[in-house]
C-alpha positions as CSV (number, residue, x, y, z in Angstrom):
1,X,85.6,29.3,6.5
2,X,86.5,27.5,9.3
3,X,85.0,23.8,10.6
4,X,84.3,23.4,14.3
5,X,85.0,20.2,15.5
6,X,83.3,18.8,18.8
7,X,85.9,15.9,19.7
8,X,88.3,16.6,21.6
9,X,92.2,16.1,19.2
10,X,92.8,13.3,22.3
11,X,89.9,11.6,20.5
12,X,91.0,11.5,17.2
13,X,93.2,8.5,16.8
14,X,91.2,6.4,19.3
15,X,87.8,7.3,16.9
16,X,89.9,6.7,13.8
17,X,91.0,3.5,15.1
18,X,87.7,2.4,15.7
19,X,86.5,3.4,12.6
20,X,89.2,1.7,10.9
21,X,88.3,-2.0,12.4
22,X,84.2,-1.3,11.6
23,X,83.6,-5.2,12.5
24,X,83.7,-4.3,16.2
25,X,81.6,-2.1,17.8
26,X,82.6,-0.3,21.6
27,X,79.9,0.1,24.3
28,X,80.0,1.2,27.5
29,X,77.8,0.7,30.6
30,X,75.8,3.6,30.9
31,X,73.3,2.8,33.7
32,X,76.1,1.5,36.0
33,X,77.6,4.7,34.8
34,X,74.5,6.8,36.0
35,X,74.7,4.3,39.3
36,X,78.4,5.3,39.9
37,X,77.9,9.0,39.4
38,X,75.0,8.9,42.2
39,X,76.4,7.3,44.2
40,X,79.7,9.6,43.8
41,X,81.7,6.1,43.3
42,X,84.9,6.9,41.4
43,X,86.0,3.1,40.8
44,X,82.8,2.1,39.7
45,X,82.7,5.2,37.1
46,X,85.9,4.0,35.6
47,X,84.5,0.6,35.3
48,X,81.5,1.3,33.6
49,X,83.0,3.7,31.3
50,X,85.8,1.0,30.1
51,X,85.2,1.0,26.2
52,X,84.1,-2.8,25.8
53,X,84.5,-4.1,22.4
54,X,82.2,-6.7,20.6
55,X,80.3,-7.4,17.9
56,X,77.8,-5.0,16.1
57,X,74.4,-5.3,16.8
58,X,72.3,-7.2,14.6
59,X,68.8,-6.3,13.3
60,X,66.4,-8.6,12.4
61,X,64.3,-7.5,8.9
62,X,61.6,-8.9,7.0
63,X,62.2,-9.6,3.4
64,X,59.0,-8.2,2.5
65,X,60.8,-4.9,2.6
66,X,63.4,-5.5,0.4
67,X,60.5,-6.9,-2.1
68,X,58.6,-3.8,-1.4
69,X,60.9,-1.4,-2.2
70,X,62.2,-3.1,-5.6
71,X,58.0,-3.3,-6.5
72,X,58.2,0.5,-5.6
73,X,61.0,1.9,-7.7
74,X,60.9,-0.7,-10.7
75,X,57.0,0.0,-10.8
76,X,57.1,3.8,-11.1
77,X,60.3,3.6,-13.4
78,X,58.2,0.9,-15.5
79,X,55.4,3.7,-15.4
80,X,56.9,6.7,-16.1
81,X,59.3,5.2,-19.0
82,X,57.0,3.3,-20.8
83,X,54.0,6.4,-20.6
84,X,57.1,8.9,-22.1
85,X,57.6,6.2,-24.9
86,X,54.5,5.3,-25.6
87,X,53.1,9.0,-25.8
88,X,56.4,10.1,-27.8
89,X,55.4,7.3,-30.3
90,X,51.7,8.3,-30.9
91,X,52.7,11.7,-30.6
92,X,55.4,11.5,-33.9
93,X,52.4,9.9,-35.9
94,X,53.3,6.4,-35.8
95,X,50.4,3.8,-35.9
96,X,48.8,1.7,-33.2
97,X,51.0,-1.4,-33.8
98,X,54.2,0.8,-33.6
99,X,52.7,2.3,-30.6
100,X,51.8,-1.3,-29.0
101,X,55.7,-3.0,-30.1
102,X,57.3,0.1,-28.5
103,X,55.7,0.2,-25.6
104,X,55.5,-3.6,-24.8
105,X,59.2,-4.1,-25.8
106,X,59.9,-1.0,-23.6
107,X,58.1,-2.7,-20.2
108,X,60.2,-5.8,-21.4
109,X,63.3,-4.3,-21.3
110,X,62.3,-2.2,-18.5
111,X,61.4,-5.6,-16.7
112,X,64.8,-7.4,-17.3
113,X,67.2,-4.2,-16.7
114,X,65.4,-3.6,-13.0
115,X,65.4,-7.2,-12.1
116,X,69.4,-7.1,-13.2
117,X,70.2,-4.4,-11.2
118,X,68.3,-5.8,-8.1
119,X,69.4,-9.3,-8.5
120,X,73.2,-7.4,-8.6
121,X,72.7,-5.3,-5.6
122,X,71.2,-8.2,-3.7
123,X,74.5,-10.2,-4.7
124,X,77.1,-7.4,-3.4
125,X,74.8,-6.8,-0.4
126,X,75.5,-10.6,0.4
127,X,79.0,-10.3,-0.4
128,X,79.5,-7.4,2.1
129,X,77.9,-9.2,4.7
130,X,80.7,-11.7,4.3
131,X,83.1,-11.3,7.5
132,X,86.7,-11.4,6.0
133,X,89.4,-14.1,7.8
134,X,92.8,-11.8,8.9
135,X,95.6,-13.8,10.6
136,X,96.0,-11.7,13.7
């Protein structure tokens, strides 16, 4: 089956190039571009549609979210875990205190393995966000 593609093969390379360098992001000035194309302005079209390069847009985010989200997922792992350990262990016979040890030492390690994976995801998010040095 064949792909349809919606860029033109002109396209290609500059997109690729682009995408190569992701720390710079091209815009163009689209209501001077509007403006030029009312006003039937061919000089001012080519000006407004220059690809100007800079840097990517930020986003300002709470860290509530991030919090949020790792209360979220650890939470209904936690849950979900611990209730299919806990009801396997009653359910094979063992007594109460079996029961108990299993499912406290299952939140415990349930606990520690979700804050390790979310104290490591919050270290390579930070070392992404790193900008590398190249000699140009």
């Amino acid at each position: 089956e064949k792909s349809t593609c919606l860029l033109s093969p002109a396209i290609m390379p500059k997109l690729k190039k682009s995408l190569d360098n992701a720390s710079e992001v091209g815009m163009r000035d689209l209501v001077q571009a509007r403006k030029a194309y009312d006003e039937k302005n061919a000089d001012s079209s080519k000006q407004a549609h220059k690809l100007t390069v800079g840097s990517p847009a930020s986003e300002k985010h709470s860290d509530a979210s991030d919090y949020l989200k790792s209360i979220v997922y650890g939470g209904l792992d936690g849950i979900i875990t611990t209730f299919a350990v806990v009801s396997g262990a009653a359910g094979g016979g063992f007594g109460i205190e079996v029961v108990l040890v299993l499912g406290f030492s299952n939140m415990f390690a349930d606990a520690l393995s979700m804050g390790m994976g979310d104290a490591l995801r919050y270290v390579r998010r930070q070392s992404l966000h790193v900008k590398p040095t190249h000699p140009r």
